[in-house]
MDAnalysis code that builds the backbone (N, CA, C; Angstrom):
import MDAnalysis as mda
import numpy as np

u = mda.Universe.empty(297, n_residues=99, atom_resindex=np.repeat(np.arange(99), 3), trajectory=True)
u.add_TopologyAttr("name", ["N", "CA", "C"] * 99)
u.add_TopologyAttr("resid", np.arange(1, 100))
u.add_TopologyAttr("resname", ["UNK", "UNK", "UNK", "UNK", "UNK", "UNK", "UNK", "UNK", "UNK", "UNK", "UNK", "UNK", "UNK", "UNK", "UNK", "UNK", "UNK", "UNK", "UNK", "UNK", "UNK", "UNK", "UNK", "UNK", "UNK", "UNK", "UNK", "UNK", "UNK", "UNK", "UNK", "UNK", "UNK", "UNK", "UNK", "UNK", "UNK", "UNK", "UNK", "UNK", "UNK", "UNK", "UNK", "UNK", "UNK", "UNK", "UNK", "UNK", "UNK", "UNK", "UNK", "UNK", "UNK", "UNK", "UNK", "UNK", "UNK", "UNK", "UNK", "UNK", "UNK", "UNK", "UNK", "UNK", "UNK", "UNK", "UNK", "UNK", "UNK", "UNK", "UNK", "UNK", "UNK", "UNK", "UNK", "UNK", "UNK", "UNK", "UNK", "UNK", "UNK", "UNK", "UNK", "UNK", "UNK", "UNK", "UNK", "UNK", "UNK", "UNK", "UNK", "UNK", "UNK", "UNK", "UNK", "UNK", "UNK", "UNK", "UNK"])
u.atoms.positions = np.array([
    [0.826, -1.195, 0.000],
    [0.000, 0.000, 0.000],
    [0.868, 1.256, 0.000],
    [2.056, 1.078, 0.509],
    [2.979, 2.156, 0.955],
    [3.682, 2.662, -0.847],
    [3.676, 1.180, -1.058],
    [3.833, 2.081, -2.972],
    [2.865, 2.507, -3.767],
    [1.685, 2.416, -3.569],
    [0.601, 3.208, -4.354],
    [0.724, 4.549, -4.494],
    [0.407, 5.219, -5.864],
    [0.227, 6.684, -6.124],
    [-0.179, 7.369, -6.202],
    [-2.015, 6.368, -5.947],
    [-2.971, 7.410, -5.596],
    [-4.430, 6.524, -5.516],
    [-4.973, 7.227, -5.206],
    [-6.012, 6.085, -4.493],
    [-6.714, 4.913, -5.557],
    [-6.611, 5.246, -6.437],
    [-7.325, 4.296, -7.796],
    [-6.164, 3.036, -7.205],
    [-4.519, 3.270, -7.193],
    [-3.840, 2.072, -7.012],
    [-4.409, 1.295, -5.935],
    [-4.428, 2.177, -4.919],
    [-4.523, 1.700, -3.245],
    [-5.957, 0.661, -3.346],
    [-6.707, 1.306, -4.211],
    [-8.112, 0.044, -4.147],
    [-7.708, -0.788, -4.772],
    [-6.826, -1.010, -5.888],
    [-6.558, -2.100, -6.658],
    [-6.109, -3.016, -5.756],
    [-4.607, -2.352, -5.370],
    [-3.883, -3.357, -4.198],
    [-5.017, -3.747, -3.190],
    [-5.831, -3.636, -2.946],
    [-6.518, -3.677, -1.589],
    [-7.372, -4.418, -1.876],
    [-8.252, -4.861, -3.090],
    [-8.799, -5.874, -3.866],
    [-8.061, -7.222, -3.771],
    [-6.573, -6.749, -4.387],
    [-5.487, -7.917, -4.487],
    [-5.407, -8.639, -3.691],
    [-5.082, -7.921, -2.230],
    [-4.974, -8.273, -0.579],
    [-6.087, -8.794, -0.081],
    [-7.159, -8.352, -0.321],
    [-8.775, -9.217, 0.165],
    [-8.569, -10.582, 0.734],
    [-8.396, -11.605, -0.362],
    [-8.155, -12.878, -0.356],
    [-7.111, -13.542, 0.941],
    [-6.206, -12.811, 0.934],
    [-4.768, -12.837, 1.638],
    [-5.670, -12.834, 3.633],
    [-6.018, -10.958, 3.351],
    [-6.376, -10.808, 4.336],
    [-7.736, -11.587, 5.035],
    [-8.328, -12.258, 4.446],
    [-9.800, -12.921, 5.311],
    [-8.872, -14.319, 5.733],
    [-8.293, -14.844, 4.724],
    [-7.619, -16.342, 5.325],
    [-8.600, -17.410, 4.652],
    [-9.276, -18.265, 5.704],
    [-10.419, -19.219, 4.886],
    [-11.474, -18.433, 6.302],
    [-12.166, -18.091, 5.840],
    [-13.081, -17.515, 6.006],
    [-14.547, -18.332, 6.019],
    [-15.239, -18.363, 7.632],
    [-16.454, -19.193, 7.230],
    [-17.392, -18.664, 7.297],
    [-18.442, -18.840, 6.374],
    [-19.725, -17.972, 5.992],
    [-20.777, -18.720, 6.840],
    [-21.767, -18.039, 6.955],
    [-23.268, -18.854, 7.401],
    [-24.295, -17.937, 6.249],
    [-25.648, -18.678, 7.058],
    [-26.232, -18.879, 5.570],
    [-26.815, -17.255, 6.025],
    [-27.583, -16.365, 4.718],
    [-27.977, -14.750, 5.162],
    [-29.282, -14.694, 5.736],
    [-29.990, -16.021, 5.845],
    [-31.051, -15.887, 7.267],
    [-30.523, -16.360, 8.559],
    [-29.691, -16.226, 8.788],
    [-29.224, -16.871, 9.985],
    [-29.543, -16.056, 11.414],
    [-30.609, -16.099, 12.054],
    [-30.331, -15.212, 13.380],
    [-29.664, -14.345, 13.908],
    [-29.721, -13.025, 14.088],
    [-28.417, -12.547, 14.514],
    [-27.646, -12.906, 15.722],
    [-28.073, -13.144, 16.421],
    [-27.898, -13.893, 17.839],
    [-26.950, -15.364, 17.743],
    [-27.762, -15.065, 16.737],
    [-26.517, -16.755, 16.550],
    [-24.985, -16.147, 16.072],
    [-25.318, -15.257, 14.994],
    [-24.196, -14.874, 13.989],
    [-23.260, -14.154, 15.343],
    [-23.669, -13.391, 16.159],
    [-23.059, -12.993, 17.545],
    [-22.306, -14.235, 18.474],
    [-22.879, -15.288, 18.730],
    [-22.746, -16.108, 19.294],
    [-21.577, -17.150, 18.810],
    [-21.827, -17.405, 17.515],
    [-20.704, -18.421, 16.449],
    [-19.282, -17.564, 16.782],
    [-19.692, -16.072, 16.048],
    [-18.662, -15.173, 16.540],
    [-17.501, -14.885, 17.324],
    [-18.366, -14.994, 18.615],
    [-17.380, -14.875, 19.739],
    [-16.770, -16.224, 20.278],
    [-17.214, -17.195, 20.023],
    [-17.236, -18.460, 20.180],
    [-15.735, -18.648, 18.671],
    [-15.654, -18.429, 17.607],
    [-14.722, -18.179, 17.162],
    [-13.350, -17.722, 17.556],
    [-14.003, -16.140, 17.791],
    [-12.765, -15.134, 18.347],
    [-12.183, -15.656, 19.653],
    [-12.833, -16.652, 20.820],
    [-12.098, -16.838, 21.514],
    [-11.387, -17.945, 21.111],
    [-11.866, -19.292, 20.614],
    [-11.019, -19.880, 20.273],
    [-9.691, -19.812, 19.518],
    [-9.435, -18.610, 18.720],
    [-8.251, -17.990, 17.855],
    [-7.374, -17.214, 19.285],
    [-7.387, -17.379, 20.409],
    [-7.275, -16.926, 21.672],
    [-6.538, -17.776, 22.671],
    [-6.927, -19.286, 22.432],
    [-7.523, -20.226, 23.527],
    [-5.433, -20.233, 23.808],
    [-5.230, -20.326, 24.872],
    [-3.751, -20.962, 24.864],
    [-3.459, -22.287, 24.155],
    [-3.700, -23.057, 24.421],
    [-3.733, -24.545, 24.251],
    [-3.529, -24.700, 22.674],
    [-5.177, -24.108, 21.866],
    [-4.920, -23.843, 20.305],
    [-3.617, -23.570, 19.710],
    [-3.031, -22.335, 20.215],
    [-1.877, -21.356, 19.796],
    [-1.150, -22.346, 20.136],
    [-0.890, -23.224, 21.368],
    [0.555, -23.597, 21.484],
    [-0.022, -24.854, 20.440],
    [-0.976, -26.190, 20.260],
    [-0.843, -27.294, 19.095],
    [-0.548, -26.542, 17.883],
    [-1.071, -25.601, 17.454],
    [-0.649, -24.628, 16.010],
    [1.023, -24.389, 16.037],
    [1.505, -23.990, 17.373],
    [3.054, -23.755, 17.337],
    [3.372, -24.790, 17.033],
    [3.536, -25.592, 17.989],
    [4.264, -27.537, 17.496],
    [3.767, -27.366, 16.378],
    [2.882, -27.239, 15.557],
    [2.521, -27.597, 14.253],
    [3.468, -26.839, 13.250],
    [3.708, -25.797, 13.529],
    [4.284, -24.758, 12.865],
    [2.919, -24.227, 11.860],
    [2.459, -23.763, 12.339],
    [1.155, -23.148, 11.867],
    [0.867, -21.810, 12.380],
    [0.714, -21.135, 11.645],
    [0.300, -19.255, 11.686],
    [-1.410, -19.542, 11.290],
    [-1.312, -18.332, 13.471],
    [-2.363, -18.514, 13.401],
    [-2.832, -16.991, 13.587],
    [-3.399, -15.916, 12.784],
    [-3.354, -14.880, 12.582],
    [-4.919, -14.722, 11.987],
    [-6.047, -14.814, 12.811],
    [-7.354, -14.391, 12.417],
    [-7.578, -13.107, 12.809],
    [-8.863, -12.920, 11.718],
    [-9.524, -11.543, 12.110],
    [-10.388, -11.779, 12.447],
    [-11.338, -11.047, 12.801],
    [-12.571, -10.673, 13.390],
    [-13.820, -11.361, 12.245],
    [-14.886, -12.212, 12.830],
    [-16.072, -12.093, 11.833],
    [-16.680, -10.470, 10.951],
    [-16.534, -8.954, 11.978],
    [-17.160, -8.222, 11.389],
    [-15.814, -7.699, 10.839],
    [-14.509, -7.889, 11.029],
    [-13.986, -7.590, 9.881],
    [-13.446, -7.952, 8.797],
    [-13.983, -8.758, 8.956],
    [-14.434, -9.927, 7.499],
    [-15.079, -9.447, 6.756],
    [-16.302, -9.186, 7.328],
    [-17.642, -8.565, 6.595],
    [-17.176, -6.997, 6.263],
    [-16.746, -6.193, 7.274],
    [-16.205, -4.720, 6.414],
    [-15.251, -5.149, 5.383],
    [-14.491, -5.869, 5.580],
    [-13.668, -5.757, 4.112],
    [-14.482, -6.561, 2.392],
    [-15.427, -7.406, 3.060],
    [-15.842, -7.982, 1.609],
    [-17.403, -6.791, 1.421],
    [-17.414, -5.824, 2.468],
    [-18.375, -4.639, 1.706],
    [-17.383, -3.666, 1.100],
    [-16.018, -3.594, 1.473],
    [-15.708, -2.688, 0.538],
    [-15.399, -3.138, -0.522],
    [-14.904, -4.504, -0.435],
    [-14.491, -4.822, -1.785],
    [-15.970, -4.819, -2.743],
    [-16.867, -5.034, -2.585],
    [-18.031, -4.780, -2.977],
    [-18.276, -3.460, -2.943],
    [-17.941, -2.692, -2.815],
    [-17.759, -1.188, -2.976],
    [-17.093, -0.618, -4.324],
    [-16.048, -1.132, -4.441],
    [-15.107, -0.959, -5.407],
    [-15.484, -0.325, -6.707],
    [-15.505, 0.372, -7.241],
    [-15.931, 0.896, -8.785],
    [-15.930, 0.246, -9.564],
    [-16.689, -0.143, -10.149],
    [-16.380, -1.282, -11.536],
    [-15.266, -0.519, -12.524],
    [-14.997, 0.331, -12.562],
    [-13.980, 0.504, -13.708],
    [-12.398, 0.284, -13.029],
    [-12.473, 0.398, -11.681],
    [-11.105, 0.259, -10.597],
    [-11.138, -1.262, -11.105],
    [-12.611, -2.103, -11.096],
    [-12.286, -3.510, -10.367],
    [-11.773, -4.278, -12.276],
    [-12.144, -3.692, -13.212],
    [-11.594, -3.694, -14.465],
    [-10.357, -3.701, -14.481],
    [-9.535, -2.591, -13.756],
    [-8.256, -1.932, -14.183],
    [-7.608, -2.869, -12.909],
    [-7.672, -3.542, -12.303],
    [-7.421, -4.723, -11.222],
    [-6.734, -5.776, -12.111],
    [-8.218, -6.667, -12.768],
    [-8.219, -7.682, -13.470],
    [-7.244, -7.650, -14.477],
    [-6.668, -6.884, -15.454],
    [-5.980, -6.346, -16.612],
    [-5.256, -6.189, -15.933],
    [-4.819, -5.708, -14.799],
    [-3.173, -5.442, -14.308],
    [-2.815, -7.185, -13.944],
    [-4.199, -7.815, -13.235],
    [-3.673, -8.931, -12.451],
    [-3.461, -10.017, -13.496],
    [-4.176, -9.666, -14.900],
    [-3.468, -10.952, -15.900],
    [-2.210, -11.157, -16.169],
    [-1.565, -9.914, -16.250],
    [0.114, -10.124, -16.041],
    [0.836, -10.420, -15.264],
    [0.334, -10.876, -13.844],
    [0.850, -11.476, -12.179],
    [1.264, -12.885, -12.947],
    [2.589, -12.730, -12.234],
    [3.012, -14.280, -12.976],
    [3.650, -15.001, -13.877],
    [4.037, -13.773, -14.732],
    [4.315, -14.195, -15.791],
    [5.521, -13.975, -16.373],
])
C-alpha cells in the first residue's frame, strides 16, 4: 500500500490483498439469526485466543493470525464497494501477475 500513487492504485492493491487478508473464512447462511451470527462469533474469536490452540498450532508450525467475523464482513463490503472501472483496471493489471 505504501507504494501506491494514488487512491485508484490503493483500491486495486486492496482488492489484491482481500483474499490474503480474510484467510479461509467461514460464511453462514444470510437468514441466519443474529444472535446466533453474535454467538458463532465470539465463540470463534475466543477460540483464535484459547492458549492450548496457539501452542498445538506452534508444534505444528502453523500461523495462526485471524480476524474478526465483522472484519471480514467490512472488508468484503468494501471490496463490494469498489468501482467497476477500478475492479476492471485490477483484473488487466492482475493478468500479467506471474508471468
Amino acid at each position: 500500500m505504501d507504494e501506491a500513487t494514488s487512491p485508484e492504485e490503493r483500491q486495486i492493491l486492496a482488492l489484491w490483498a482481500a483474499p490474503n487478508k480474510m484467510g479461509r473464512p467461514f460464511f453462514m447462511p444470510p437468514d441466519m439469526a443474529p444472535d446466533r451470527v453474535v454467538l458463532l462469533r465470539r465463540a470463534f474469536d475466543a477460540a483464535m485466543q484459547d492458549p492450548e490452540l496457539l501452542a498445538e498450532a506452534a508444534r505444528m508450525q502453523l500461523a495462526v493470525a485471524a480476524i474478526t467475523g465483522e472484519q471480514v464482513q467490512a472488508l468484503i463490503r468494501q471490496v463490494y464497494a469498489t468501482p467497476k472501472d477500478v475492479v476492471a483496471k485490477a483484473a488487466v493489471a492482475g493478468a500479467g501477475k506471474g508471468r
